[in-house]
C-alpha positions as CSV (number, residue, x, y, z in Angstrom):
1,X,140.7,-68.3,217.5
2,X,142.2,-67.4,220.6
3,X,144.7,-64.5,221.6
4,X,148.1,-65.8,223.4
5,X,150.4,-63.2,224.9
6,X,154.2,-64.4,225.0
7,X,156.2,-62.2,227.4
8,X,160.3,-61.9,226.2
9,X,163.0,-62.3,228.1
10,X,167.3,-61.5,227.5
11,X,168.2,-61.9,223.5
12,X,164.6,-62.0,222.2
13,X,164.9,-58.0,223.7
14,X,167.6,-57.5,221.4
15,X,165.7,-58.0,218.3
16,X,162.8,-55.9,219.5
17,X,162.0,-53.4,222.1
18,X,158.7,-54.9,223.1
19,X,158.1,-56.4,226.6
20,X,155.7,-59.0,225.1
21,X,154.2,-60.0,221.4
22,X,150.9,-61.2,220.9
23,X,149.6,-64.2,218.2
24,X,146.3,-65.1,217.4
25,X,146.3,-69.2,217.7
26,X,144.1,-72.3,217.3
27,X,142.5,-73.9,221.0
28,X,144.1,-76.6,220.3
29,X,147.6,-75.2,219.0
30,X,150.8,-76.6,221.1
31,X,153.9,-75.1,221.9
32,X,155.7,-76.1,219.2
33,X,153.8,-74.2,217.0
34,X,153.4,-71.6,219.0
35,X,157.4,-71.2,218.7
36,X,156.9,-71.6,215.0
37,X,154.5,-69.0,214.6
38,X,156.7,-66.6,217.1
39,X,159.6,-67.9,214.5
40,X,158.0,-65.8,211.7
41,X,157.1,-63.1,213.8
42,X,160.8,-62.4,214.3
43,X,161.4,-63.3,211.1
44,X,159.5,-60.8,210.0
45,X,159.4,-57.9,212.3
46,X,163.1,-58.0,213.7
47,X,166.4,-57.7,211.7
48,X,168.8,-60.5,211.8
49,X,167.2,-62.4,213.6
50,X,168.9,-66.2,213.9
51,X,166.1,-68.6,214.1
52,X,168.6,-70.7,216.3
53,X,167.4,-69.1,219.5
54,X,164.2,-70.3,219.2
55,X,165.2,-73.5,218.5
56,X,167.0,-73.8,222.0
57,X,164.4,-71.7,223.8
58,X,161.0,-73.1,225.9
59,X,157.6,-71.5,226.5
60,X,156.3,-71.5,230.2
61,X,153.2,-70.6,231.9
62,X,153.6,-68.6,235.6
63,X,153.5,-72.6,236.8
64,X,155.2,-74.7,234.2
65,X,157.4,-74.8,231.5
66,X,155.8,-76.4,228.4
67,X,157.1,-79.8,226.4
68,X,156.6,-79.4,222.9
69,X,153.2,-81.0,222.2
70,X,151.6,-79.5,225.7
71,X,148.8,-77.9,224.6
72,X,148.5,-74.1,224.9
73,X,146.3,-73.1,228.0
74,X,143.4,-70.8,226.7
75,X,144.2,-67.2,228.4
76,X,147.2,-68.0,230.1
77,X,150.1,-65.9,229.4
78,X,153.4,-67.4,228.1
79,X,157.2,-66.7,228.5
80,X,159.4,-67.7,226.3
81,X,162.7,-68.4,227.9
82,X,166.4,-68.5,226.1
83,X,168.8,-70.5,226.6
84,X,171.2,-69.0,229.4
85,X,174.6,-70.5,230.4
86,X,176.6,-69.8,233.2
87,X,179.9,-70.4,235.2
C-alpha cells in the first residue's frame, strides 16, 4: 500500500476545510479509482456533498493532468481540479 496526497482546490473547500486529504491506495491504482475512493471520502466525511463534482473534476500531478486509466505515480502528490467556467 502506498500513501497519495490529493491537494483541493475551489468547491471541494466548501465541503471541507482541509488544504489536502490523504488515501491509502494500491501501486497499481489509477485515477479513476483514486476519484472513486476520494468519492467516498466526501461522501463520508463532508455534508451534502453532490458526487457530481467529482464526476466533472480531473487529478493532476505538478506536470500533468491524469486520463482516467493513468496510473497513479508512487509519491507524487495529486490535485484534484473542478470544473471552472468562465466568461
Amino acid at each position: 500500500m502506498a500513501k497519495v496526497t490529493i491537494r483541493l482546490f475551489g468547491a471541494f473547500r466548501n465541503y471541507i476545510s482541509d488544504e489536502s486529504v490523504s488515501l491509502e491506495i494500491e501501486e497499481t491504482t489509477t485515477a479513476r479509482e483514486v476519484r472513486k475512493s476520494l468519492e467516498n471520502y466526501f461522501i463520508k466525511n463532508a455534508q451534502n456533498f453532490d458526487s457530481k463534482i467529482i464526476e466533472e473534476s480531473m487529478l493532476a500531478t505538478d506536470n500533468a493532468v491524469l486520463n482516467l486509466d493513468d496510473k497513479i505515480p508512487v509519491g507524487e502528490t495529486l490535485a484534484i481540479l473542478p470544473p471552472v467556467c468562465g466568461g
